[in-house]
VOROVEX-180789 format. One record per residue: residue number from 0; x, y, z of N, C-alpha, C in turn. Coordinates in nm, 2 decimals, padded with zeros to 4 digits. Example, Ala and Ser with C-alpha at 12.3 -4.5 7.8 and 13.67 -1.06 7.14 Angstrom:
(0 (01.32 -00.57 00.78) (01.23 -00.45 00.78) (01.32 -00.33 00.78))
(1 (01.28 -00.22 00.71) (01.37 -00.11 00.71) (01.29 00.00 00.79))
***
This chain:
(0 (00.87 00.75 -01.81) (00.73 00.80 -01.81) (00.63 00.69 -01.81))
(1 (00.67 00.57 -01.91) (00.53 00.50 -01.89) (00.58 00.40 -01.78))
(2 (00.65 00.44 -01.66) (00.64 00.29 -01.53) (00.53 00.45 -01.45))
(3 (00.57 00.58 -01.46) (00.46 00.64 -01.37) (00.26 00.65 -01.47))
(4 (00.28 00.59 -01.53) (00.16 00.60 -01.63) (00.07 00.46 -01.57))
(5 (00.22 00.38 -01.57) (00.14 00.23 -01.54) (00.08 00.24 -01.40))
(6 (00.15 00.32 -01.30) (00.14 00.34 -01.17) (00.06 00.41 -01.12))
(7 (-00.03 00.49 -01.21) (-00.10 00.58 -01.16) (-00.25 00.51 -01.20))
(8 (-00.23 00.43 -01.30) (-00.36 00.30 -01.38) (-00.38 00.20 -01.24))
(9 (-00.27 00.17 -01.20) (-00.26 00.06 -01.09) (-00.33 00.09 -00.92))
(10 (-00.26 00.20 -00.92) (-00.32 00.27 -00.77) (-00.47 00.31 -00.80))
(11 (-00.52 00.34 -00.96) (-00.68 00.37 -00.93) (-00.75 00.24 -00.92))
(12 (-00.67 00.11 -01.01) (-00.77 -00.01 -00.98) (-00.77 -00.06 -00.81))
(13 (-00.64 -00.05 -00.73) (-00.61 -00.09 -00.60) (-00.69 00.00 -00.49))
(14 (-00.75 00.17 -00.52) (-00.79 00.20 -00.44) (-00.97 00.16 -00.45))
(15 (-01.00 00.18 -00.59) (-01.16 00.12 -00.59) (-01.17 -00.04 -00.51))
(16 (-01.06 -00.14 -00.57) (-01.10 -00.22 -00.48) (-01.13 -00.26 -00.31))
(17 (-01.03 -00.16 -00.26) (-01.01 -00.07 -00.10) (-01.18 -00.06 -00.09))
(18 (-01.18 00.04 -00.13) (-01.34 00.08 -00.16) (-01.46 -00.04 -00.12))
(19 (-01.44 -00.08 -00.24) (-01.53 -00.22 -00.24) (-01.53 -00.29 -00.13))
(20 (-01.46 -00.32 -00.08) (-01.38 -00.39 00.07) (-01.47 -00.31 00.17))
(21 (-01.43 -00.20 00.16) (-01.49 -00.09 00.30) (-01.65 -00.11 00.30))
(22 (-01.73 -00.11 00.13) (-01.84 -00.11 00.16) (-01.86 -00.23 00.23))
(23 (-01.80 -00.36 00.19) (-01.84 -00.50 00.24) (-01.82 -00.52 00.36))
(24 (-01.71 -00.47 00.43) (-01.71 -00.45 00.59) (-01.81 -00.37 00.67))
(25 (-01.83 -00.30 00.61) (-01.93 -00.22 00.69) (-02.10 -00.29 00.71))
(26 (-02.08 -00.38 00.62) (-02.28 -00.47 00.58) (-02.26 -00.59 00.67))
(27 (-02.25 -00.59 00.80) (-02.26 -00.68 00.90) (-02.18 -00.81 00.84))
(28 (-02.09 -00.80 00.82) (-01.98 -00.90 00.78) (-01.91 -00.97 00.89))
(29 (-01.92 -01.11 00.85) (-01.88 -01.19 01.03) (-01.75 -01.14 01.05))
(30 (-01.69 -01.06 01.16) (-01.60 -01.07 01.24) (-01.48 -01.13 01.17))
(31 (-01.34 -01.09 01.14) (-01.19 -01.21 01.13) (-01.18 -01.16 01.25))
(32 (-01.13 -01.30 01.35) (-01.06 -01.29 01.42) (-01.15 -01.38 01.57))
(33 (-01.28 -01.33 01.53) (-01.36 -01.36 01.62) (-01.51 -01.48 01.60))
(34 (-01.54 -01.47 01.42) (-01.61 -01.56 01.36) (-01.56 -01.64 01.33))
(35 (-01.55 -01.78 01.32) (-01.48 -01.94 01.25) (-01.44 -01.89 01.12))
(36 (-01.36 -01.96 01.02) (-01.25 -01.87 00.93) (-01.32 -01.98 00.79))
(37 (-01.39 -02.04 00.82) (-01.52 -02.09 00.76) (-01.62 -01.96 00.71))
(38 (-01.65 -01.98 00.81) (-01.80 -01.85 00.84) (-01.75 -01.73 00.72))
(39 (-01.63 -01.70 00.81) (-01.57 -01.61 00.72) (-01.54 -01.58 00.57))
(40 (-01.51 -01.72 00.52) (-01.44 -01.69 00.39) (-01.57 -01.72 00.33))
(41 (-01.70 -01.78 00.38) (-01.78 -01.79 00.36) (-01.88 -01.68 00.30))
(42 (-01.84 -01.56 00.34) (-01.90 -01.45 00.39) (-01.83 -01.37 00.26))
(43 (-01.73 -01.40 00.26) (-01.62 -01.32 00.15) (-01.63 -01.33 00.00))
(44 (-01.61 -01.49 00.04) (-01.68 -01.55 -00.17) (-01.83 -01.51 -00.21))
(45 (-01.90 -01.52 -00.10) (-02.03 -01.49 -00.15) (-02.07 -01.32 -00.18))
(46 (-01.99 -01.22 -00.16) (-01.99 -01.09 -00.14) (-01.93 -01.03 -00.24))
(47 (-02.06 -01.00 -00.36) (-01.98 -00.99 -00.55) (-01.94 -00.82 -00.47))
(48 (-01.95 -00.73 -00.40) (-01.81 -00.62 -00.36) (-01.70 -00.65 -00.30))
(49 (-01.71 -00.77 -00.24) (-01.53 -00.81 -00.20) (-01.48 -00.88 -00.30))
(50 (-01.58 -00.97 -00.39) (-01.51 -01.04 -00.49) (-01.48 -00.93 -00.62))
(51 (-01.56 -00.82 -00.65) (-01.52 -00.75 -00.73) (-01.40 -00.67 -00.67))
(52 (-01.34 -00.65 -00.55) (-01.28 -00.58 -00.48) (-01.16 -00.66 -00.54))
(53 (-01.13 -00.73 -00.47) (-01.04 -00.89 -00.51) (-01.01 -00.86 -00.67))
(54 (-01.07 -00.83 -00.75) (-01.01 -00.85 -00.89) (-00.98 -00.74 -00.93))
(55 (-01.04 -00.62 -00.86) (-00.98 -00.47 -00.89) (-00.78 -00.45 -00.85))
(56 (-00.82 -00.49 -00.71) (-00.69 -00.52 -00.65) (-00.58 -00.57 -00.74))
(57 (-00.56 -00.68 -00.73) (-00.54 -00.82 -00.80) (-00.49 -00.74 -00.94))
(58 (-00.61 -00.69 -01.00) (-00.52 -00.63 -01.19) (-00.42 -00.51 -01.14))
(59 (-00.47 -00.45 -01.01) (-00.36 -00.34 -01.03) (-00.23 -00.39 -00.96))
(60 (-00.22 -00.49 -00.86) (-00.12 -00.52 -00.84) (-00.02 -00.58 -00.95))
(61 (-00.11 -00.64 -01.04) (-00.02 -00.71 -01.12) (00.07 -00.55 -01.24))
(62 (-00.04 -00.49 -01.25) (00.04 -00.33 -01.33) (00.15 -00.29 -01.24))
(63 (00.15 -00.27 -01.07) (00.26 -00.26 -00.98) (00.34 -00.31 -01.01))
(64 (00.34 -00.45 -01.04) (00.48 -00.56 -01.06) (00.53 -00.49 -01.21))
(65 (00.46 -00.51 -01.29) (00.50 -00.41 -01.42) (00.57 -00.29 -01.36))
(66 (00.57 -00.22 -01.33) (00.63 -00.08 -01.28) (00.77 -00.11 -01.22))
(67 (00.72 -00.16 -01.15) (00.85 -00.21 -01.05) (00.97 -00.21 -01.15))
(68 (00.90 -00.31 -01.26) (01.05 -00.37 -01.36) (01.06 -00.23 -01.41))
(69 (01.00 -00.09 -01.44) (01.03 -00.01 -01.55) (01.11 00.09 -01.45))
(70 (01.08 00.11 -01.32) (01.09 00.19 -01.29) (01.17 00.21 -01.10))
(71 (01.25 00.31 -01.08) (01.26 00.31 -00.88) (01.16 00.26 -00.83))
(72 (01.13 00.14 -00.76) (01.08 00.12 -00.64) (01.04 00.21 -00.51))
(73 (01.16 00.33 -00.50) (01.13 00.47 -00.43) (01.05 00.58 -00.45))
(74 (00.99 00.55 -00.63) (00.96 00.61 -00.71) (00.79 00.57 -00.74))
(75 (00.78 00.45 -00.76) (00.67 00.38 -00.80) (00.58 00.37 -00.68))
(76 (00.65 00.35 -00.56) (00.53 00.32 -00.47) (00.48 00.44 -00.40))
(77 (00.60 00.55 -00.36) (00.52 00.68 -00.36) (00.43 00.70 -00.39))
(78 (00.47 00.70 -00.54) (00.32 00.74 -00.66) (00.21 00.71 -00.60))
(79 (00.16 00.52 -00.57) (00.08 00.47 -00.50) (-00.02 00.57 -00.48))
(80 (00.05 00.66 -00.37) (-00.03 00.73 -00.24) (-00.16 00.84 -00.35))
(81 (-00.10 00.83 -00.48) (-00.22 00.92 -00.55) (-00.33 00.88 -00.53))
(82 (-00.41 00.75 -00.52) (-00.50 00.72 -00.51) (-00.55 00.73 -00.35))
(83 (-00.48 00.78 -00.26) (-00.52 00.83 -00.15) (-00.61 00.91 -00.17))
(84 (-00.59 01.03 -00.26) (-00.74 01.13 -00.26) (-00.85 01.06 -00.36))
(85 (-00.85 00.91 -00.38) (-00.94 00.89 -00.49) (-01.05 00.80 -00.36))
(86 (-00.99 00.75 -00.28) (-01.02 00.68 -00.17) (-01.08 00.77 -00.07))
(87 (-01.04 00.89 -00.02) (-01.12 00.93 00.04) (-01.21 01.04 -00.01))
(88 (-01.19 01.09 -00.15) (-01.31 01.14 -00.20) (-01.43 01.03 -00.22))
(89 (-01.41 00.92 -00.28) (-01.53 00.82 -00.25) (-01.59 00.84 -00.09))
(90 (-01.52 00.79 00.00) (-01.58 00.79 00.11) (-01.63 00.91 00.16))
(91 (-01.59 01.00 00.12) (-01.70 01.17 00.11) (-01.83 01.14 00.06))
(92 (-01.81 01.13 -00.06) (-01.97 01.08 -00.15) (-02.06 01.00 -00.12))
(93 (-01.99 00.86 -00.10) (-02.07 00.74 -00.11) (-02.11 00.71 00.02))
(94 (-01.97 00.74 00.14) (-01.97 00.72 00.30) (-02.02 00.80 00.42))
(95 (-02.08 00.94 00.31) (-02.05 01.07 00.40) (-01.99 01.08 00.51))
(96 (-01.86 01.02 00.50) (-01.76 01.09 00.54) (-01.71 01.23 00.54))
(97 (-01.65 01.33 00.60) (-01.65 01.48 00.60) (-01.49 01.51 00.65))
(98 (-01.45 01.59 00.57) (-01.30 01.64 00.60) (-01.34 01.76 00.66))
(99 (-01.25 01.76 00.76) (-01.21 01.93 00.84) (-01.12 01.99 00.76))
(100 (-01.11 02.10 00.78) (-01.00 02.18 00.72) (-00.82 02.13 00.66))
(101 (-00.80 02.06 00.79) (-00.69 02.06 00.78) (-00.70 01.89 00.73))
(102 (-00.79 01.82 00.69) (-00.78 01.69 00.58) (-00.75 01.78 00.47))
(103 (-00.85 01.89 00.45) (-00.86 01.90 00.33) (-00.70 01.95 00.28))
(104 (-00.68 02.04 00.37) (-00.51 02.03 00.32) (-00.44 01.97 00.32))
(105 (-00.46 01.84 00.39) (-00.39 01.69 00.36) (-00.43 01.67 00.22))
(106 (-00.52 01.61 00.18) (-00.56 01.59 00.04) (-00.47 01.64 -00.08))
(107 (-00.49 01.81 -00.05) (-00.40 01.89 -00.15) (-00.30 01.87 -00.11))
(108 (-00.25 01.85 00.00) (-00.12 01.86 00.00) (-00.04 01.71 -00.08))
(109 (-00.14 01.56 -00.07) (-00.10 01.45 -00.11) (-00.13 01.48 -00.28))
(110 (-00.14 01.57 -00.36) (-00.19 01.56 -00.51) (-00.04 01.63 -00.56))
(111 (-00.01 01.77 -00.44) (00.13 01.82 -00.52) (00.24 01.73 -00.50))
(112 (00.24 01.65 -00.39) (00.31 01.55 -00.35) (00.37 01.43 -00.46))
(113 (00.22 01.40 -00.52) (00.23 01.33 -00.65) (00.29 01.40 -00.74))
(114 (00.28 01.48 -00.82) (00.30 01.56 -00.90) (00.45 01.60 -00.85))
(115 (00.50 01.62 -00.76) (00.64 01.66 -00.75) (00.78 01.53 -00.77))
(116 (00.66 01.40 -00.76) (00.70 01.28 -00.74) (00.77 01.30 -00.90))
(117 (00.68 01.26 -01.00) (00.72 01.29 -01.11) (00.76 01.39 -01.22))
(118 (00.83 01.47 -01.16) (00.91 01.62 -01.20) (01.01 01.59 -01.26))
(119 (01.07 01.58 -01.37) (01.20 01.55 -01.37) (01.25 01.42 -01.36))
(120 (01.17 01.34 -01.42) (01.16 01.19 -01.39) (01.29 01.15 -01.49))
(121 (01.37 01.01 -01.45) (01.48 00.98 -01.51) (01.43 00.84 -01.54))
(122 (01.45 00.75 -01.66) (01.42 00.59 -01.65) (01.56 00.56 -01.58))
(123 (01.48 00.45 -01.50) (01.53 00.40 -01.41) (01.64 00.30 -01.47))
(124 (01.77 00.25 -01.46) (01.80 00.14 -01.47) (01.81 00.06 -01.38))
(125 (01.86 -00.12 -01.46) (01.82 -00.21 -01.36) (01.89 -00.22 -01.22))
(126 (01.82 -00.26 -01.14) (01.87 -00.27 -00.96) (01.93 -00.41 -00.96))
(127 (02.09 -00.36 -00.89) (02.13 -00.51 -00.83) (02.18 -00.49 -00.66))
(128 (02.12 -00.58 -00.58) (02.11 -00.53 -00.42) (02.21 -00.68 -00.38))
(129 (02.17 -00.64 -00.23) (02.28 -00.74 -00.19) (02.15 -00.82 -00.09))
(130 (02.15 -00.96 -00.11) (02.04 -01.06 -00.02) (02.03 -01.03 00.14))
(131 (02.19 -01.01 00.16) (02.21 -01.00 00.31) (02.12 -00.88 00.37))
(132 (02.15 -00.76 00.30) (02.04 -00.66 00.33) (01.95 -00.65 00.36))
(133 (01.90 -00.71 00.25) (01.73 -00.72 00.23) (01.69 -00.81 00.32))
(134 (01.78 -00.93 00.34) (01.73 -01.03 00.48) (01.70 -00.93 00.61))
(135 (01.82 -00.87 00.67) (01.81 -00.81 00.77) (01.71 -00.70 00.71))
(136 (01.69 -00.63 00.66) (01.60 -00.51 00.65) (01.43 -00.61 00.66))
(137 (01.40 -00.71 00.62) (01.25 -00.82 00.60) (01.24 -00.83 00.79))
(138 (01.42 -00.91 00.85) (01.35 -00.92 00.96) (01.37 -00.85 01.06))
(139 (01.36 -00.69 01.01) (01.30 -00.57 01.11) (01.19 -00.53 01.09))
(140 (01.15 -00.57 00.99) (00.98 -00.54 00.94) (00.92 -00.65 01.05))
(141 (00.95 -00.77 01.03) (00.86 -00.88 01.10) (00.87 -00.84 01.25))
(142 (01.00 -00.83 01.32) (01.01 -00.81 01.41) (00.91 -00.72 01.49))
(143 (00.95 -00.61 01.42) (00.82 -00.42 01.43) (00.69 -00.49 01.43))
(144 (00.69 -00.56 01.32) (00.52 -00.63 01.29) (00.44 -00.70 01.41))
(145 (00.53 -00.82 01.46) (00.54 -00.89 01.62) (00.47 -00.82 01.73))
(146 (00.59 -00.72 01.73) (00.56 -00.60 01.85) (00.44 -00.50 01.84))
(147 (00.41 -00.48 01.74) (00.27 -00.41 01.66) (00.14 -00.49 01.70))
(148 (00.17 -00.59 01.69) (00.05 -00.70 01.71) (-00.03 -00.73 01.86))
(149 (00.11 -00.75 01.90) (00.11 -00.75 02.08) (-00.01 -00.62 02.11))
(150 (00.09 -00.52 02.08) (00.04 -00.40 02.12) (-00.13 -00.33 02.11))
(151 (-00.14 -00.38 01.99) (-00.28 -00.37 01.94) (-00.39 -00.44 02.00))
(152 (-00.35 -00.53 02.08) (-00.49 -00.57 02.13) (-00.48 -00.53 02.30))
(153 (-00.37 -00.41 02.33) (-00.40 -00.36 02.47) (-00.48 -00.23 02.41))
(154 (-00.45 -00.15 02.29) (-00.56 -00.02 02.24) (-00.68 -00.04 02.22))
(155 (-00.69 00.07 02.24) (-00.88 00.10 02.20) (-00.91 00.17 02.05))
(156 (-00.74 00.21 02.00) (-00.78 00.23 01.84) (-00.68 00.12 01.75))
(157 (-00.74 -00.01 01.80) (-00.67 -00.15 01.71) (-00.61 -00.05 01.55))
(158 (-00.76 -00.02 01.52) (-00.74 -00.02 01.37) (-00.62 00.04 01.33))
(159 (-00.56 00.13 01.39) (-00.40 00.22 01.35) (-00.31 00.10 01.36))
(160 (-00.32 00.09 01.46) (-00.21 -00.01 01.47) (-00.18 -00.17 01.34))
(161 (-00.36 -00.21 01.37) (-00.33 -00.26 01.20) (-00.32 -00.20 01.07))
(162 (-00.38 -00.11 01.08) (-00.32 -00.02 00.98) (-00.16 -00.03 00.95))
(163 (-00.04 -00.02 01.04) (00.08 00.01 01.06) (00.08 -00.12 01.01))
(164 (00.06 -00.20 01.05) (00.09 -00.37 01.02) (00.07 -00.37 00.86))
(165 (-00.04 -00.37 00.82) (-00.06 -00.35 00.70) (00.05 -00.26 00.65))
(166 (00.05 -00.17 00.65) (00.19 -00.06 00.54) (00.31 -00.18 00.58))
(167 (00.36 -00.24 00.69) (00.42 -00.34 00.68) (00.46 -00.43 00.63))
(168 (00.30 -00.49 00.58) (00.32 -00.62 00.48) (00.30 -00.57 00.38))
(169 (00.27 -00.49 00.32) (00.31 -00.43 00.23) (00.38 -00.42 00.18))
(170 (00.46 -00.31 00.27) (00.60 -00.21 00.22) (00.70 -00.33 00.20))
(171 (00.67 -00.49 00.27) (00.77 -00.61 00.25) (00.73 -00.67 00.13))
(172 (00.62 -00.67 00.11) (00.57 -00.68 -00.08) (00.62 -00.63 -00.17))
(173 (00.66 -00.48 -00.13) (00.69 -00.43 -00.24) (00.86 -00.52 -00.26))
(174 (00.90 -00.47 -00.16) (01.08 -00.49 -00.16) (01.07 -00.58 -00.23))
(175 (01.01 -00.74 -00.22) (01.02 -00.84 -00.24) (00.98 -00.87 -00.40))
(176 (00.84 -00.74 -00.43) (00.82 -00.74 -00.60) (00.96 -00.70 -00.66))
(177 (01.02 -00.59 -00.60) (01.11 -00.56 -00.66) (01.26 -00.57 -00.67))
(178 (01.29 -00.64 -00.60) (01.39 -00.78 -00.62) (01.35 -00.90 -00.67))
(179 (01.22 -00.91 -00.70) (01.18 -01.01 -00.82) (01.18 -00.99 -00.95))
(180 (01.15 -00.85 -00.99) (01.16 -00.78 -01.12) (01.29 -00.72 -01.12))
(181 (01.40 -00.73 -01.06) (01.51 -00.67 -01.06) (01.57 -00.73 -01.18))
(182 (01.57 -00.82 -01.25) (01.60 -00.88 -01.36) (01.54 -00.81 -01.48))
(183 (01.41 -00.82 -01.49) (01.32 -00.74 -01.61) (01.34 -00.61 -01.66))
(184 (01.43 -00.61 -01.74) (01.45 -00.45 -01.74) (01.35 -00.36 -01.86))
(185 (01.29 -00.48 -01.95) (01.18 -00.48 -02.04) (01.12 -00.50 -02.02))
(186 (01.05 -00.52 -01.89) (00.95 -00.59 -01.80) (00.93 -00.67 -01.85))
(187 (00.80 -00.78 -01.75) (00.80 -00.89 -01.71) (00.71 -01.00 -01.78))
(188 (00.78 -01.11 -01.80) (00.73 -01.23 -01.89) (00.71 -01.34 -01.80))
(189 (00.68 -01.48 -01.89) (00.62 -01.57 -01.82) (00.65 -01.66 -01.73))
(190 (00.83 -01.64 -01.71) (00.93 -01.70 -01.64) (00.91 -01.62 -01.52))
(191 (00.84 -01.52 -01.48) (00.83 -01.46 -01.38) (00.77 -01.56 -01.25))
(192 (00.68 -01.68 -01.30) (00.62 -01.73 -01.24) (00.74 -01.84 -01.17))
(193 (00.82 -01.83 -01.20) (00.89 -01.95 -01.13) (01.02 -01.89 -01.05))
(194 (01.01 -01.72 -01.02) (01.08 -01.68 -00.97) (01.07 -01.72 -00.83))
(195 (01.22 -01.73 -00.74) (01.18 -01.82 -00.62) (01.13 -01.65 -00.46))
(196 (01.14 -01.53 -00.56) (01.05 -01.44 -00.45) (00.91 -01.43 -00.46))
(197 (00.83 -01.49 -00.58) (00.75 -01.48 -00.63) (00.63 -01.53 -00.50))
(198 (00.68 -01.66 -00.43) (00.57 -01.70 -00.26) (00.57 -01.58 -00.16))
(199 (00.68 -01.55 -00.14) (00.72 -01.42 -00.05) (00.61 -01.32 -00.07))
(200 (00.65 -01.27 -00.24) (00.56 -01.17 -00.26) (00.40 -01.25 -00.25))
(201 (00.36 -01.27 -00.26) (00.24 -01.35 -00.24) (00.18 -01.36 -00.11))
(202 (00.27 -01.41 00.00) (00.23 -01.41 00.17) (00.22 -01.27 00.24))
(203 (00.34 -01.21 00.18) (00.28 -01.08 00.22) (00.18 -01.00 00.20))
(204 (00.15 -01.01 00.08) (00.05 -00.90 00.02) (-00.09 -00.98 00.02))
(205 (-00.12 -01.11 00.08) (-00.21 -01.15 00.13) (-00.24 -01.15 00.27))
(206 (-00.12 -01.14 00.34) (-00.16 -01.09 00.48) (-00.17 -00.96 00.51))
(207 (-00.11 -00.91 00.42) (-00.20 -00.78 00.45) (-00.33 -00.72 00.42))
(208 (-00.39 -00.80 00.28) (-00.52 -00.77 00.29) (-00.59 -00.82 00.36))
(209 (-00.55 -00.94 00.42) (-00.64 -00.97 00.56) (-00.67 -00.92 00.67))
(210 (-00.53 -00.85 00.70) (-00.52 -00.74 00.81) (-00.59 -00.60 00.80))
(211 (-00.62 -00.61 00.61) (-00.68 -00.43 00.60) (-00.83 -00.45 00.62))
(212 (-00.90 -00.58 00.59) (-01.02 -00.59 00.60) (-01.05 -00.63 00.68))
(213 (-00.98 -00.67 00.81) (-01.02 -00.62 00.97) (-00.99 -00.50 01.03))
(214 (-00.87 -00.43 00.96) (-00.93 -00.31 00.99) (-01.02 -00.21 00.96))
(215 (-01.06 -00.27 00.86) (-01.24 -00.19 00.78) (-01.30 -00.21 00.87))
(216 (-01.30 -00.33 00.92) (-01.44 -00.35 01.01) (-01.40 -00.29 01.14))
(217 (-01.33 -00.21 01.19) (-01.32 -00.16 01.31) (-01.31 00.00 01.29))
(218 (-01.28 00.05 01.16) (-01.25 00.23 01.15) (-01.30 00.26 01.02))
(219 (-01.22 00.38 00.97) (-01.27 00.45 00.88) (-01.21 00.41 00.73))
(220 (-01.24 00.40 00.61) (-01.13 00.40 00.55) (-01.04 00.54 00.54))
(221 (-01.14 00.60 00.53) (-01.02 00.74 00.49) (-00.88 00.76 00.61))
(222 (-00.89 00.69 00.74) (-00.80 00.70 00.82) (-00.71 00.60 00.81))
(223 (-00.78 00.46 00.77) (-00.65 00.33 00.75) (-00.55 00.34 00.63))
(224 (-00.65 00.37 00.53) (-00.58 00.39 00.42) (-00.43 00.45 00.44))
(225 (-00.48 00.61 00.49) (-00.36 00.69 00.46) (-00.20 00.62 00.54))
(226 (-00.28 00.59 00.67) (-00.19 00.55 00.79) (-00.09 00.40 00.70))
(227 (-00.18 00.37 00.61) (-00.09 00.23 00.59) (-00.04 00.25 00.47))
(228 (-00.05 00.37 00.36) (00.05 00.39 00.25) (00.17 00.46 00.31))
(229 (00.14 00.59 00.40) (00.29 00.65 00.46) (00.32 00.51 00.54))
(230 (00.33 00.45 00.62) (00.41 00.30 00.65) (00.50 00.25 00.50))
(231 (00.38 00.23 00.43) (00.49 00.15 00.30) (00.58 00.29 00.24))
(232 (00.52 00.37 00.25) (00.61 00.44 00.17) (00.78 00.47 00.22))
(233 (00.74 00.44 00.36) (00.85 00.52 00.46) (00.99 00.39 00.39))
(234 (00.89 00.25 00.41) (00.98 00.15 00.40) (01.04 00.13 00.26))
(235 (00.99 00.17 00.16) (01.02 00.17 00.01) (01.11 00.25 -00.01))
(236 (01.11 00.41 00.05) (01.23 00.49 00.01) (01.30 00.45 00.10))
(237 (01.35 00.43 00.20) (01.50 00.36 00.29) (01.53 00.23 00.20))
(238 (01.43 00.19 00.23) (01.47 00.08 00.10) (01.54 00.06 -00.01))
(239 (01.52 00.19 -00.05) (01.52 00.20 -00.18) (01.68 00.26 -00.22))
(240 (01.70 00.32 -00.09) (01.81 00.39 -00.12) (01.95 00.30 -00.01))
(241 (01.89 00.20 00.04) (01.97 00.10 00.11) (02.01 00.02 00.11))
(242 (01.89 -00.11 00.00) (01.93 -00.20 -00.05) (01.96 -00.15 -00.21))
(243 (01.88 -00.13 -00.27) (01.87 -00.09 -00.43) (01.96 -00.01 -00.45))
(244 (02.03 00.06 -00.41) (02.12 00.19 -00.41) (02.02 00.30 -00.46))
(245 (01.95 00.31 -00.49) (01.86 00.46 -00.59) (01.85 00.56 -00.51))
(246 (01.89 00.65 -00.62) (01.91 00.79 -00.64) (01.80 00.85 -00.61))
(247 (01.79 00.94 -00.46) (01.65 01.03 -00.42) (01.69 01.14 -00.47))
(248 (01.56 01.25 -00.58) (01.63 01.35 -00.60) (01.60 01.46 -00.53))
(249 (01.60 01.58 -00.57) (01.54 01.66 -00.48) (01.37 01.69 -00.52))
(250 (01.37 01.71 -00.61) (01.22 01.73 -00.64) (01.12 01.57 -00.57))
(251 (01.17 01.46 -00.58) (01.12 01.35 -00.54) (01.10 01.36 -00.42))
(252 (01.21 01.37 -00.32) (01.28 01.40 -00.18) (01.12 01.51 -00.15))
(253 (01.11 01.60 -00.17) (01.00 01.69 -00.17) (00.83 01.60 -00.18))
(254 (00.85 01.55 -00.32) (00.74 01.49 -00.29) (00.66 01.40 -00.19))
(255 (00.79 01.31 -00.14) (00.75 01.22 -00.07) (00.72 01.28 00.10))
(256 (00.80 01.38 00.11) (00.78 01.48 00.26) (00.66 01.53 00.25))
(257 (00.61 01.53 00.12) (00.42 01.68 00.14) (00.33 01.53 00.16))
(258 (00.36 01.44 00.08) (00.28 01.28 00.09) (00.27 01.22 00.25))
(259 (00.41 01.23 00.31) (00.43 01.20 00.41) (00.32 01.31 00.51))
(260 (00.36 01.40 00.51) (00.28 01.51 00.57) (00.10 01.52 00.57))
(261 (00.12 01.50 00.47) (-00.07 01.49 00.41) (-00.10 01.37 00.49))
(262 (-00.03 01.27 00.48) (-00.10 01.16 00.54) (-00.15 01.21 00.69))
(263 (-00.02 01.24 00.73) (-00.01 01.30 00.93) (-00.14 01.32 00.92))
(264 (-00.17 01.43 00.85) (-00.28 01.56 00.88) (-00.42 01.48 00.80))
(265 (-00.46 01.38 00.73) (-00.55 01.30 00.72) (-00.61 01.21 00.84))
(266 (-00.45 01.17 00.88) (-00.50 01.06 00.99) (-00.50 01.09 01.12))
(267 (-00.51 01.25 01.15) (-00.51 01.27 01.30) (-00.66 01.38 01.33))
(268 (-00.72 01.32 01.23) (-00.86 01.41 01.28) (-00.94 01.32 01.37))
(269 (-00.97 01.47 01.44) (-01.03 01.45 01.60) (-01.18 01.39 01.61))
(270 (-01.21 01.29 01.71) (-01.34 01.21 01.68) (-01.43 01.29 01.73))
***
């Protein structure tokens, strides 16, 4: 109970910072991709909502890494997706943003989703995987990622597709927290820092926030968001149950199909 306690503290600090992000993309923010990476980072330190975004982030990932050691990986990042409705009820309020019908039954549908996640919840014991796996399962993500990239600059809706990229680097964050915490079964101390997944996890989960805050600047949040937690989510439970061996149960198995489903029906409203 307390890895889904820590997980649900973590996804509220990770989606406000989302937030924060979205506002600062949207206030004529120079261009990645297309402004000098000067200009840019320039643009970024000086902007106390991306810097306060940055440290929202940042505490709740570190609570993630905490989880990870207490708890399924199949289990923990699902959860995540709770702060999907915290994310786009902000952008209702603050964005006037507006759901159709069938968001709105996305929404509900992503809260029982949660809620079914942790039914019946079991503590987790510790995970021992095999390297070879997790190699070949990293370089089908990069590979997907590659071909994602290409593709994205023949569309006219980039932002999905980085979206996808993002749940990508992501969903390769997580694997990689959590074959870093696979040891911690008390969770995690100060020897953590010299773990040798510890860069990995770090490149990843920095290039994806790079990639999410170019996709701010080209779409909605309420549509990247969702698009890029079902991505990680998809990759956490195969994951989860491929390399990690863990046990999907049924009530979980459920949760993660209404999560899965709510995203669909978030991210396919009509312009």
């Amino acid at each position: 109970m307390l890895a889904v306690l820590i997980t649900l503290v973590a996804t509220f600090f990770i989606q406000c910072g989302y937030f924060l992000w979205k506002i600062s993309a949207d206030d004529d923010q120079p261009k990645i991709g297309k402004a000098s990476t000067l200009i840019v980072l320039r643009a970024l330190v000086t902007d106390w909502r991306f810097v306060l975004g940055f440290i929202a982030t940042t505490a709740g990932w570190i609570l993630f890494v905490q989880a990870t050691s207490l708890g399924d990986i199949s289990l923990v990042q699902p959860l995540m997706s709770a702060g999907e409705f915290l994310i786009v009820l902000l952008a209702v309020i603050f964005l006037k943003e507006r759901l159709d019908k069938k968001e709105q039954i996305g929404v509900f549908l992503s809260i029982l989703g949660s809620v079914a996640l942790v039914w019946n919840i079991e503590e987790a014991s510790v995970s021992h995987f095999d390297m070879t796996q997790l190699f070949l399962f990293i370089s089908c993500i990069v590979t997907l990622g590659i071909l994602l990239a290409f593709f994205s600059h023949r569309s006219k809706q980039s932002e999905i597709f980085l979206a996808i990229i993002v749940g990508l680097c992501f969903g390769a964050g997580a694997l990689f927290t959590k074959a870093m915490t696979s040891t911690f079964a008390s969770g995690i101390d100060w020897s953590i820092l010299f773990n040798p997944f510890l860069p990995a996890v770090i490149i990843t989960n920095v290039l994806g926030l790079i990639l999410l805050q170019t996709a701010f600047q080209r779409g909605r949040a309420s549509i990247i968001v969702p698009v890029q937690v079902a991505i990680t989510n998809v990759l956490t439970v195969c994951a989860g149950m491929i390399i990690f061996s863990e046990h999907i149960t049924l009530s979980r198995a459920v949760g993660i199909t209404m999560i899965l489903l709510a995203t669909f029906l978030i991210q396919t409203k009509k312009k």
